[in-house]
Structures are given as structure tokens and as C-alpha cells.
DOMAR-429256 format. One record per residue (C-alpha): residue number from 1; x, y, z. Coordinates in steps of 0.001 Angstrom, whole numbers, plus 500000, padded with zeros to 6 digits. Layout:
<zakols>
k:east:north:up
NUM:X:Y:Z
...
</zakols>
This chain:
<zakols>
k:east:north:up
1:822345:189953:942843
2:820897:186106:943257
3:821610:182925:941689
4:821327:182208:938405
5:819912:178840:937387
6:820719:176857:934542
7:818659:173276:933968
8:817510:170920:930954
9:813582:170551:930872
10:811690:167687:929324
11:808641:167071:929807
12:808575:167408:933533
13:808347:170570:935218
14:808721:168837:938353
15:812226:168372:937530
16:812554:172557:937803
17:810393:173059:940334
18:811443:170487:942991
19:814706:171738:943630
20:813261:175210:943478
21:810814:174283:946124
22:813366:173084:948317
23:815474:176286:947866
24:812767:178608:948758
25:812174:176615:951839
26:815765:176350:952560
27:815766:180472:952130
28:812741:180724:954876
29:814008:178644:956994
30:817381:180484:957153
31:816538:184307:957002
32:812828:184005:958734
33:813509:180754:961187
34:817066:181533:961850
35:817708:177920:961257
36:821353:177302:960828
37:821487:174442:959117
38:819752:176200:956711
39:821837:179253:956906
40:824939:176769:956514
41:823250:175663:953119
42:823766:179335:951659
43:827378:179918:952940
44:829515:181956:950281
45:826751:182904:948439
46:826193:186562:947805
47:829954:186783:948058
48:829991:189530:945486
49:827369:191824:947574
50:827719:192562:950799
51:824445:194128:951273
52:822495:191755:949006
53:819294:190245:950852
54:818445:186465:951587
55:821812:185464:949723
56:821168:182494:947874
57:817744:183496:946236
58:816984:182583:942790
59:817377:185287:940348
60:817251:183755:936844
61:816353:180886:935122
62:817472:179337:932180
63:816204:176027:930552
64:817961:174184:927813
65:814991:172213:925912
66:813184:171238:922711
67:811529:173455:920477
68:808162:171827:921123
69:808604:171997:924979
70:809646:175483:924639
71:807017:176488:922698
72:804440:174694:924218
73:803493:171924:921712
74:803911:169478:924462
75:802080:169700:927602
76:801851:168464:930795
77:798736:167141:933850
78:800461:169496:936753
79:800242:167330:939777
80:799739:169320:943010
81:798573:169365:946124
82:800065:172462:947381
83:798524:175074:944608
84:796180:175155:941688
85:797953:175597:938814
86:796102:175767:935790
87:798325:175840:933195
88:799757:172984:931061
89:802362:174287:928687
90:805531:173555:930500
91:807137:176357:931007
92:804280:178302:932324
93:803151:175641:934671
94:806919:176420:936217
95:806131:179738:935930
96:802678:179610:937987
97:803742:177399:940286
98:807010:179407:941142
99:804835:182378:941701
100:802182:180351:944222
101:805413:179219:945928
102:806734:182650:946476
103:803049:183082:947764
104:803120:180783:950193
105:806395:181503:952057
106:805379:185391:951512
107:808278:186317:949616
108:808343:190286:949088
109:808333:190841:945527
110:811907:192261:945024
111:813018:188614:946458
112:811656:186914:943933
113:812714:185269:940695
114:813433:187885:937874
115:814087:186369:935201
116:812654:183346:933043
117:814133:182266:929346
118:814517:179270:927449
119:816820:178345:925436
120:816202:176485:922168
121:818255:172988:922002
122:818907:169702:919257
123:818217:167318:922342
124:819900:164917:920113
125:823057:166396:919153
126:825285:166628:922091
127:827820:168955:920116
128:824749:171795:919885
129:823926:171214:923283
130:827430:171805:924330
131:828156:174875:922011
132:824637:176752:923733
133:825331:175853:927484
134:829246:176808:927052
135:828349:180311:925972
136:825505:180826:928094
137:828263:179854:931245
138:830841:181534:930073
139:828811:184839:929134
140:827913:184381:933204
141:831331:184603:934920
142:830925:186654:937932
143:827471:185742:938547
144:826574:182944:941134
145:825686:180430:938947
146:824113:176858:939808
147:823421:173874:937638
148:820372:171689:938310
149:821306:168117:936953
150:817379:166455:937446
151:815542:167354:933977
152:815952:167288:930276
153:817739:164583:927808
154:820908:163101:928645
155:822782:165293:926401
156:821598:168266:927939
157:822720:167052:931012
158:826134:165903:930234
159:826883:169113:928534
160:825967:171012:931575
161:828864:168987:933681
162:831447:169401:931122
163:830506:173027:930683
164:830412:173719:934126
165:834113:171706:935078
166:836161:173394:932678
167:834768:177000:932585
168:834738:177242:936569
169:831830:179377:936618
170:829000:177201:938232
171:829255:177328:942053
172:827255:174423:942523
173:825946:171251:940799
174:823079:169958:942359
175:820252:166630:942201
176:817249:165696:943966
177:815559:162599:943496
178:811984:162060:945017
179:810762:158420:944858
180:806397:157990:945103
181:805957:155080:947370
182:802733:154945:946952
183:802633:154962:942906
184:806250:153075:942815
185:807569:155521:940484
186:810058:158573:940430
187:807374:161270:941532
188:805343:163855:939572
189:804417:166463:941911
190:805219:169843:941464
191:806329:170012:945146
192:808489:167307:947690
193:806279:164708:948055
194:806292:165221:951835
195:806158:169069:950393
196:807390:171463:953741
197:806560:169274:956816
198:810260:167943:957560
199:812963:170025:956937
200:816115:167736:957508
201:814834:164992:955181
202:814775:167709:952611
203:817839:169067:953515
204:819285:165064:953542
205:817868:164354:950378
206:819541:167477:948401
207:822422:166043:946744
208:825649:168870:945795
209:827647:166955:942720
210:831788:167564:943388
211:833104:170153:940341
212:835593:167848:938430
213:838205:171292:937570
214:839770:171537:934408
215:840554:175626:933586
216:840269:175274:930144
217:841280:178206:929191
218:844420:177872:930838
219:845419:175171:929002
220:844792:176064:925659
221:848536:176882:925596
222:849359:173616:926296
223:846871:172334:923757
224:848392:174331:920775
225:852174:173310:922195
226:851342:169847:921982
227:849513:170362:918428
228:852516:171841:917287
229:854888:170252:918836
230:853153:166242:918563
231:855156:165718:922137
232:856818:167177:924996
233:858726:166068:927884
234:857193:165307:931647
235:858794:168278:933239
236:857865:170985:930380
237:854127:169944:931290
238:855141:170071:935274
239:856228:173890:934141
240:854051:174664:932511
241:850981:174132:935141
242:853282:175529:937370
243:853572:178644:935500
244:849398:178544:934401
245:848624:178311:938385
246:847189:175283:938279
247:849426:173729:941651
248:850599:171538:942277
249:851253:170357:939329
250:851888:166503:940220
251:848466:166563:941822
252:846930:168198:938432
253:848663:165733:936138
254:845848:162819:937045
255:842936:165302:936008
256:844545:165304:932440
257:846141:161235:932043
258:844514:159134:929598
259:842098:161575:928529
260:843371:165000:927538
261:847541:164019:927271
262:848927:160369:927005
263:852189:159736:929108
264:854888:157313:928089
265:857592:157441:930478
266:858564:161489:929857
267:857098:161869:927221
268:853343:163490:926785
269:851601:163855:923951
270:847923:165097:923101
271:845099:162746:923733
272:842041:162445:921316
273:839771:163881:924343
274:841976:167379:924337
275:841086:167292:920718
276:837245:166762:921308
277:837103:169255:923722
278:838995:172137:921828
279:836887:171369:918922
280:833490:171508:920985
281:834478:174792:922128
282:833288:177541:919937
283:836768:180178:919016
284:834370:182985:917579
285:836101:186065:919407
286:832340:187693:919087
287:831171:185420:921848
288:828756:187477:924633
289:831173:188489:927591
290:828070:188886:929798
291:824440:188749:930714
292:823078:191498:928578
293:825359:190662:925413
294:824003:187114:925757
295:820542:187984:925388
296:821340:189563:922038
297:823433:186674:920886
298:820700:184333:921748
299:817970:186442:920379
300:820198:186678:916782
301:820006:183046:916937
302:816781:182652:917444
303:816837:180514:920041
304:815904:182616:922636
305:812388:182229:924629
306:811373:184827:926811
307:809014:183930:929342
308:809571:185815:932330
309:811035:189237:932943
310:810816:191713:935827
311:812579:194778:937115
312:811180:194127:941026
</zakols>
């Protein structure tokens, strides 16, 4: 089993296949060059099989965009020195280039990417954003999941972090930004600008964004105690973090202050972010519990996109 990829796309499929170029790179350099840096980059991944090959690989790939991206009303130039790619709907332009890429480092077909979808998006309501990215993670849980922060509308984006800190399914959060000194402008290549000729300025310039840990789930208990309730004293919320396992509780308390509970002295009572957050979160107890239920639930909701899908 690989990673699965989740990431917003705009109108840049350089923001997609950047990062992606550096990962395959990363992956040759660490299971055909023996690098260890590069080796060091995939550590913990394919944690959940033992005998899984080049742990660390892409599997999937899921982007969170527009109706007209997804469907290929807007297009793109591809810029790229690397490959020829020909196409210029979005989404296939990823999908050609990711295929020339695989070419290039000689990546044995069952190595490669399996699985391409889109999923349908109101860039400009954060609250649908939220609802679609939330089941999509949660329907992952006990995949290896990582979030790519570069592309898509700010909402997107956003909902991917919040998604991400209080599910606790993403393993990693991750940015690149490539700068064209020669254009002065945030680059539109395909590829690195420098594309494969230095390996630790790639390696420098991948940026892993810190997981901000909330458990939601564990404390919707507290959430419906306090809605009931209106307040509750300092040391029932010490207990009851103690008892949810999320230790130690003094260190915890900070993650929650001013946002999710408001603390007078001893006494804590709900703040108006708990509330947000509990309402964001969909409480259908239909939701998919995993990959293959999602599909359906996405595909009911026609929202799904399928661009991609192999069995190699």
C-alpha cells in the first residue's frame, strides 16, 4: 500500500506536480542510489506493510477543485522542459506528465500511481469545502495519507489543515515553493526549476508543516457536557482528558484556551470555535468508513471525477 495524496488544484498543475516530482526523485534516490538522506525522508512510511516496496510511493490522488477545472473548461500552456506534454485540460496535463516522470526515473509499472479522482468543490464556500475533505480523511484512516498545501483556493487549503489536525489521519503536511529568477515570479514549470540536477537543494527546499492535534472525536464528550451543562469546573476538564488519553492534560489545556473552551479562574465553559467546529462536522452515521465506501458516497453525490484508475 502507498501514500495517498490529497491537494486543492487551481489552475496550476504545477502546484500537483512539483511536489510529486520531488517525491519520485526523493524515491530514486533512496531505493536505487541508496542515498540516506533520502531514505531518512521516507522513515515510518509503509508502517502498515512490512513487505511493501519503495515505501513512500504515491498511490492515489485526490484533488479538491472547481467544476470547470475538473471538467476541463479551464485550461492551461504546460511549461516544460523535461517532457512534452500535450495536453491542456488540467487534470490530464498532471496526468501525462506524472506518467513521463515515472518514465524517466524507470519506475516499474506496479510502482506507480494507481489512482487519479477529483473531487468536485464550492471554492467559495469554506463550509462545503470542509464537509468534502473531512469525509474523504476520515473515510482514509489507516491509509498513509499526505496533504499537499501548494494549489487550489484558500478555502480549500484551510480546510485541508483543519481536517487534517483534528481527524489525525494525515501523516504529513507538506509545501514547496519554487521562485523563477529569471521571470521574477512564483514558477510555472511542471518540474523544479533546477528539475533533478541537485538533490539537497530539493531536499532543503521541501517544507513538512507541524500537525496542530486536536482528536476531535475524543472530545465530543466534552463538547455535549459543556452544551449541557453551560460550565464546568478546571479539574472535571483535567479528568476528563485524562480519562480521553489525551496526557497530560495541563499540556493539552493550551490547544483548547480561547478557542474551543473559555477559562475564568475554574471555571470552563464552551467557546464559539467548539461550536463552529461541531457544526462543520457532518453527524450523518452513513458516512463512508473507508476507501471503497467513499467512492460510492462521492459518486451518489456527484461529485466524483474519475480520471485515473489502475489495478498494476
Amino acid at each position: 500500500m502507498g501514500v495517498f495524496h490529497l491537494a486543492g488544484l487551481g489552475k496550476s498543475p504545477g502546484a500537483v506536480t512539483v511536489p510529486l516530482s520531488y517525491i519520485y526523485y526523493f524515491l530514486f534516490e533512496a531505493y536505487r542510489n541508496n542515498n540516506e538522506k533520502a531514505k531518512n525522508f521516507f522513515s515510518g512510511s509503509g508502517e502498515l506493510s512490512n513487505d511493501e516496496q519503495w515505501p513512500g510511493k504515491p498511490e492515489a490522488l485526490t484533488l479538491f477543485s472547481s467544476e470547470e477545472v475538473l471538467k476541463g473548461e479551464e485550461t492551461c500552456q504546460p511549461k516544460c522542459e523535461l517532457f512534452n506534454i500535450s495536453a491542456t485540460k488540467i487534470v490530464e496535463c498532471i496526468n501525462e506528465y506524472i506518467e513521463e516522470l515515472c518514465e524517466h526515473f524507470e519506475i516499474d509499472n506496479e510502482l506507480r500511481i494507481k489512482y487519479i479522482y477529483g473531487v468536485k468543490v464550492n471554492i467559495s464556500d469554506f463550509d462545503d469545502c470542509f464537509k468534502k475533505i473531512y469525509i474523504t480523511i476520515k473515510a482514509l484512516a489507516g491509509k498513509e495519507v499526505w496533504v499537499n498545501l501548494v494549489g487550489g483556493a484558500n478555502q480549500i487549503n484551510i480546510a485541508l489543515m483543519l481536517a487534517s489536525s483534528i481527524t489525525l489521519v494525515p501523516r504529513r503536511l507538506y509545501y514547496v515553493f519554487e521562485w523563477d529568477k529569471e521571470n521574477n515570479k512564483i514558477s510555472e514549470y511542471l518540474h523544479p526549476i533546477e528539475q533533478f540536477k541537485n538533490f539537497d537543494n530539493l531536499y532543503n527546499n521541501w517544507l513538512d508543516i507541524p500537525l496542530l492535534f486536536l482528536d476531535i472525536d475524543k472530545l465530543k464528550n466534552l463538547y455535549t457536557t459543556l452544551t449541557e451543562r453551560e460550565s464546568i469546573n478546571i479539574s472535571e476538564l483535567e479528568q476528563f482528558l485524562e480519562n480521553s488519553g489525551l496526557t497530560p492534560a495541563k499540556a493539552y489545556i493550551p490547544k483548547l484556551r480561547g478557542g474551543l473552551v473559555i477559562i475564568n479562574g475554574d471555571r470552563v465553559t464552551k467557546g464559539n470555535l467548539f461550536d463552529k467546529i461541531m457544526q462543520l462536522i457532518p453527524q450523518q452515521n452513513d458516512l463512508p468508513q473507508n476507501f471503497s465506501q467513499w467512492k460510492n458516497w462521492a459518486e451518489n453525490n456527484q461529485i466524483l471525477y474519475r480520471f485515473y484508475e489502475s489495478e498494476r
